[in-house]
C-alpha positions in Angstrom: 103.7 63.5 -122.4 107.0 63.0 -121.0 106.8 59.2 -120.7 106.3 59.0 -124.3 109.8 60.5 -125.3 111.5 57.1 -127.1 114.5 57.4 -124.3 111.5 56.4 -121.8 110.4 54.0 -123.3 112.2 50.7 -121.8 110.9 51.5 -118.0 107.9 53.2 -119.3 106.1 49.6 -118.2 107.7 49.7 -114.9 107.1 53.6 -114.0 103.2 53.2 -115.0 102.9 50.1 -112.7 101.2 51.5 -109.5 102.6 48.2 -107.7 106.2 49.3 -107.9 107.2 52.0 -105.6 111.3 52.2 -106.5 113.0 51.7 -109.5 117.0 50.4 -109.5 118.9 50.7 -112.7 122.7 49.1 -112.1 124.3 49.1 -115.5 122.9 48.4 -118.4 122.0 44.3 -117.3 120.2 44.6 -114.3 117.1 46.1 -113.2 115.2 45.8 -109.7 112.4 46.8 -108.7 110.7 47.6 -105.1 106.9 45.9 -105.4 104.8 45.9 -102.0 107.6 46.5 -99.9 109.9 44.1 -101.4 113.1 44.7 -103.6 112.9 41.6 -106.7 115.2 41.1 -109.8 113.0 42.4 -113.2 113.6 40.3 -115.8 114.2 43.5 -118.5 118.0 44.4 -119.4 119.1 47.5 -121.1 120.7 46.8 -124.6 123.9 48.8 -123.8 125.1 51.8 -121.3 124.2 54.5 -123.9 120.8 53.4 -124.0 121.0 54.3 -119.8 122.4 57.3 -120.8 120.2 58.1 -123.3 117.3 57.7 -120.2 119.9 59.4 -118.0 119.9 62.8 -120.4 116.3 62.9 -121.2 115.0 62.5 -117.3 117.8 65.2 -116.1 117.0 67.7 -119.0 113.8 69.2 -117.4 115.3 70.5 -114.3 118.5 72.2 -115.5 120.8 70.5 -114.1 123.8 68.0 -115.8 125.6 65.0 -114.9 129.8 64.6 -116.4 132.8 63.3 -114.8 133.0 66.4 -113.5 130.0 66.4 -111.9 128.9 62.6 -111.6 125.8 62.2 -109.3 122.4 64.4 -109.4 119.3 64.7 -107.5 116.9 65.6 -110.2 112.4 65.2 -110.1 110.6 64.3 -113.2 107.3 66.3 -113.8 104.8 63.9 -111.9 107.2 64.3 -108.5 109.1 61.3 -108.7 112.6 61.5 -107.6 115.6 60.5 -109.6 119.3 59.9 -108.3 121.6 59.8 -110.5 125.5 58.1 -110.3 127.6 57.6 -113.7 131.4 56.2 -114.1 134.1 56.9 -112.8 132.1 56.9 -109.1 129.6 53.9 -110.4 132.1 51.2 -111.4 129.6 49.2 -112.7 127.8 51.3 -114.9 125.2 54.4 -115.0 122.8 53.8 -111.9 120.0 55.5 -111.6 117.3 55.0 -108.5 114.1 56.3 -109.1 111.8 56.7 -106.3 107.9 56.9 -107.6 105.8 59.3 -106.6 103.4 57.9 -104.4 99.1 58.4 -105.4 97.9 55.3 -103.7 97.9 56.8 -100.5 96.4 60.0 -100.2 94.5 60.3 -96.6 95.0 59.2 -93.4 92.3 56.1 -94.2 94.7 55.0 -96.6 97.4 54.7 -93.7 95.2 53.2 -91.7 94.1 50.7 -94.1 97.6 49.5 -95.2 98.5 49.0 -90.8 101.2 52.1 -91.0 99.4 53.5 -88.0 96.4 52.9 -86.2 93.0 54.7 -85.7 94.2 56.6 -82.1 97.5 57.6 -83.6 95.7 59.1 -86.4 93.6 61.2 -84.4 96.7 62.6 -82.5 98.8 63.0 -84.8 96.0 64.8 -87.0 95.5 66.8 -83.7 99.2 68.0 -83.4 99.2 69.1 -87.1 96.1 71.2 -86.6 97.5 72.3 -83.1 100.3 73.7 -84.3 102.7 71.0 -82.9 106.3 71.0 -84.4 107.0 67.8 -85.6 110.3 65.3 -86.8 109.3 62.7 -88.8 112.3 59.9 -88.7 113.4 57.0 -90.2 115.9 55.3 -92.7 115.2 55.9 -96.4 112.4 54.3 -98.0 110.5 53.8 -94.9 107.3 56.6 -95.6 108.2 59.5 -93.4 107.6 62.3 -96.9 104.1 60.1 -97.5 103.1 60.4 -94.3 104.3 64.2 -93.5 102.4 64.7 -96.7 99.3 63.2 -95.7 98.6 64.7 -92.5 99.8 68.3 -93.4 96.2 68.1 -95.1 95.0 68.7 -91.7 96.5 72.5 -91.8 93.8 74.6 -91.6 92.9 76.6 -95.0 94.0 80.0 -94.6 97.6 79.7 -93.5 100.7 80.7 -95.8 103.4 77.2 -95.9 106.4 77.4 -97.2 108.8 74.0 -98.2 111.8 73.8 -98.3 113.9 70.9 -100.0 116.8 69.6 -102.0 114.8 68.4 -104.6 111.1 69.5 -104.3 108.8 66.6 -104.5 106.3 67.7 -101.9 102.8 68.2 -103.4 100.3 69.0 -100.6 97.2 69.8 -101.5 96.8 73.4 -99.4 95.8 76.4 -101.7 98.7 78.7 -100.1 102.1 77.1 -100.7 105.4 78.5 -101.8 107.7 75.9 -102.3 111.7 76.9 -102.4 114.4 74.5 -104.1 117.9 74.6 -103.4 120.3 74.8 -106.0 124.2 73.5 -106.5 126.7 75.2 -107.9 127.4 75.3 -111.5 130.7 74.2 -113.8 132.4 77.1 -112.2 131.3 76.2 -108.4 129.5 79.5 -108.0 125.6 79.8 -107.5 125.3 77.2 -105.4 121.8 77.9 -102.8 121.6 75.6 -99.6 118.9 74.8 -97.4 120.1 77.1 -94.4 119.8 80.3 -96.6 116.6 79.2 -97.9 115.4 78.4 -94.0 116.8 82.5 -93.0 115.0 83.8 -96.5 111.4 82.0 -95.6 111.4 83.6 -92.4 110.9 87.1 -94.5 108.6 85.6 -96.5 105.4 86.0 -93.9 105.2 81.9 -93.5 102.2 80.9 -91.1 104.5 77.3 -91.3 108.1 76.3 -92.4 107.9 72.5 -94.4 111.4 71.4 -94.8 111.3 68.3 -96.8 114.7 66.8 -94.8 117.0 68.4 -92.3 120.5 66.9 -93.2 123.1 69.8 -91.9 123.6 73.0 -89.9 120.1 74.3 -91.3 119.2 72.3 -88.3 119.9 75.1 -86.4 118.2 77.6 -88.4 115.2 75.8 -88.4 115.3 75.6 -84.5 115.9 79.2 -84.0 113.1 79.7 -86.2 110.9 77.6 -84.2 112.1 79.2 -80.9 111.1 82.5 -81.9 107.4 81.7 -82.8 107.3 80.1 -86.3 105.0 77.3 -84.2 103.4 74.5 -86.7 107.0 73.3 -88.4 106.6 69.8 -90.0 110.7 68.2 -90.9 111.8 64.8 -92.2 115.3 63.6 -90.9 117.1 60.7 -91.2 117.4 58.6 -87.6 117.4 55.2 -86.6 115.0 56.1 -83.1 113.8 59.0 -81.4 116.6 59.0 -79.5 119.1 59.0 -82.4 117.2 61.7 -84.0 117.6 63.9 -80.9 121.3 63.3 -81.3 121.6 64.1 -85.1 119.7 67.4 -84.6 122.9 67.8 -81.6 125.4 67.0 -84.5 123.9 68.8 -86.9 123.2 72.1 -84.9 126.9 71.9 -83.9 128.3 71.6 -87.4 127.9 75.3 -88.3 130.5 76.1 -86.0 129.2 78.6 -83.7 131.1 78.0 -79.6 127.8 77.2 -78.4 127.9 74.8 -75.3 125.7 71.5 -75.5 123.3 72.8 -72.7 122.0 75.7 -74.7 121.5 73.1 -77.8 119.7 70.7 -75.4 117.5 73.8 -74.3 116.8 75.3 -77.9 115.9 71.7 -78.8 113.5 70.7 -76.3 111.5 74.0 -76.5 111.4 73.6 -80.4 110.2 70.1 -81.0 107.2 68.4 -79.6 106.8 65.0 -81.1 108.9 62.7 -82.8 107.1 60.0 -85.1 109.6 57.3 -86.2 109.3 55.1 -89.7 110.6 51.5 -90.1 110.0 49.3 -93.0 109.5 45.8 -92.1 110.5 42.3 -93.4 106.9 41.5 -94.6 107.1 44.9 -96.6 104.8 47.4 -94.3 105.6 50.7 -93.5 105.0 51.4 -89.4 105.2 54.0 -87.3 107.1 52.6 -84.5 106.7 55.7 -82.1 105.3 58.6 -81.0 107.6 60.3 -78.7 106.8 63.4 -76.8 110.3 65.9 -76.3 109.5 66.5 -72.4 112.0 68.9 -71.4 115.7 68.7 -70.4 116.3 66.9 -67.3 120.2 66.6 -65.9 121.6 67.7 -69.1 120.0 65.2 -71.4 116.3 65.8 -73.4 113.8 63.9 -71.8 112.1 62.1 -74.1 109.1 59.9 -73.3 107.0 57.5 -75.6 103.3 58.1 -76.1 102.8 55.1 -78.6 105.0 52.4 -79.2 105.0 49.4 -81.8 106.0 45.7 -80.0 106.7 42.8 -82.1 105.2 39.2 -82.0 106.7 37.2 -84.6 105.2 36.3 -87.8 102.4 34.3 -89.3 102.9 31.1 -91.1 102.5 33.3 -94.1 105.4 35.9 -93.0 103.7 38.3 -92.2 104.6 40.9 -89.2 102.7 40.4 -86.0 102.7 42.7 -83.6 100.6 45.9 -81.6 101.0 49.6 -81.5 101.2 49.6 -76.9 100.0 53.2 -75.5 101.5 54.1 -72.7 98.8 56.4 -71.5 101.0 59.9 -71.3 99.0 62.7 -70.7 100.2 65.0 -73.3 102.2 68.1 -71.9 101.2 69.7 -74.9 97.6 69.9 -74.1 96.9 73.0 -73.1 98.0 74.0 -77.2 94.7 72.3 -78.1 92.5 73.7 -75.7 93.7 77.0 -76.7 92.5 77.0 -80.6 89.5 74.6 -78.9 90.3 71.6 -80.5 89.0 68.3 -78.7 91.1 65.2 -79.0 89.1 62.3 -78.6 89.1 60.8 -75.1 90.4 57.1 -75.8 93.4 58.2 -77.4 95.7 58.2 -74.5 93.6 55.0 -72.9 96.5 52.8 -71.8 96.5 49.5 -73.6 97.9 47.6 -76.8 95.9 48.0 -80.1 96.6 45.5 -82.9 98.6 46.4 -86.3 
């Protein structure tokens, strides 16, 4: 097995313990660790940087790709999913870093994100809803804060029978449908030719008969790809994306649609974006170590040249417990969904509290 190869061997303790999610390697003398939510100092030390190195070679091997001076950061997976990022000297000044991000098996249905307060029981059901509806849906946050877990959980609710293809940088999604394709972009090698990014992928899927388009994050002008491909049918797109808010991740989209170029005015951006995207669903990780869904935002429409955007659920805080942990309540504000009449066509009933108005505790 691969965590048996001697090179492993010094974080093989750490990568086998299911309470650690991340994994920070900054030089050879000091190692953290994320454990429930919280980033704390591991007491092992690397002997040297060539021992790093040594961990550095054998985790990159398996997916082709090299790190030199030349080239001195990678995005690489090892076979279990996990993600690796890689940054080596001269950019890391102090030392070979490497962040590993653990693939996650603790949490493999919506129960589970229930159970651990990242949403509650009536977001579930609409969110579950939307996916089977054929909603398209961002799924926003900083880094680390659950939005690939929780795309990857409720894409379980596609129905059997459809054709999905993902699209990432680095493929760690692994959903458990019987049809996927999944497509991998590729940099360019020593001679900077070959390189394969997202936006080609995004035009090449659409000839590929997809019933849905996964991309795993939206980060430049294959924003606008994926829109267009929305906007002319491809119904039932799930994307991650970086944003502080809904708000901020309507902007980014803006920013990112406009960065291939094209002499488009704003107006016709707005438009293509509100008739692409339905629902936002933002991600924050808390003091207390929880991952929440702060909101469920519905795109409305634009209204005097800005997208309307308008909050279905929304997390308030109360403090903390003696104990430190979060308090707060996920507040519905009792929208009645413009998207609606998407499940009465395929006959799917949402249940009937879900847009009750009210507070529900996390």
């Amino acid at each position: 097995m691969f965590y048996d190869f001697p090179a492993i061997k010094p974080i093989r303790h750490l990568l086998k313990d299911p309470e650690i999610t991340e994994i920070m390697i900054n030089g050879h003398g000091q190692v953290f660790v994320e454990r429930n939510g919280k980033m704390v100092l591991d007491e092992m030390k690397f002997a040297d940087d060539d021992q790093v190195r040594a961990l550095i070679d054998r985790m990159v091997e398996p997916s082709g790709r090299s790190i030199t001076t030349a080239a001195p950061f990678v995005d690489c997976r090892l076979p279990d999913g996990t993600r690796v990022n890689v940054v080596v000297p001269p950019i890391a000044v102090s030392g070979p870093t490497v962040t590993i991000r653990k693939f996650t098996r603790t949490l493999t249905g919506v129960e589970d994100l229930i159970a651990c307060r990242t949403l509650s029981r009536r977001m579930a059901d609409l969110l579950c809803a939307s996916v089977r509806a054929r909603l398209n849906i961002i799924f926003s946050g900083a880094t680390g804060t659950g939005k690939t877990t929780t795309l990857g959980i409720l894409s379980n609710s596609i129905p059997e029978g459809e054709r999905i293809i993902t699209i990432e940088d680095t493929a760690e999604l692994d959903l458990q449908k019987q049809h996927v394709v999944s497509l991998e972009s590729r940099p360019p090698n020593s001679e900077g030719k070959g390189e394969i990014v997202l936006s080609q992928l995004v035009r090449n899927a659409l000839r590929m008969r997809p019933t849905r388009i996964i991309m795993g994050e939206i980060r430049g002008d294959e924003a606008l790809d994926m829109i267009q491909a929305i906007a002319t049918g491809h119904d039932g797109c799930l994307s991650v994306m970086h944003a502080s808010s809904p708000r901020d991740a309507i902007s980014r989209l803006e920013m990112m649609a406009l960065s291939r170029g094209l002499m488009l005015p704003l107006w016709a951006i707005h438009r293509q974006i509100s008739v692409a995207i339905d629902l936002i669903v933002q991600h924050e990780l808390f003091l207390d170590g929880v991952r929440r869904i702060t909101h469920i935002t519905q795109v409305r429409g634009v209204e005097d040249d800005t997208i309307e955007l308008r909050n279905i659920f929304e997390y308030s805080r109360l403090g903390q417990d003696p104990s430190g942990r979060q308090r707060g309540q996920w507040m519905c504000h009792g929208v009645e969904s413009d998207f609606l009449p998407k499940f009465d066509k395929i006959g799917l009933a949402v249940p009937a509290d879900v847009f009750n108005v009210g507070p529900e505790p996390a």
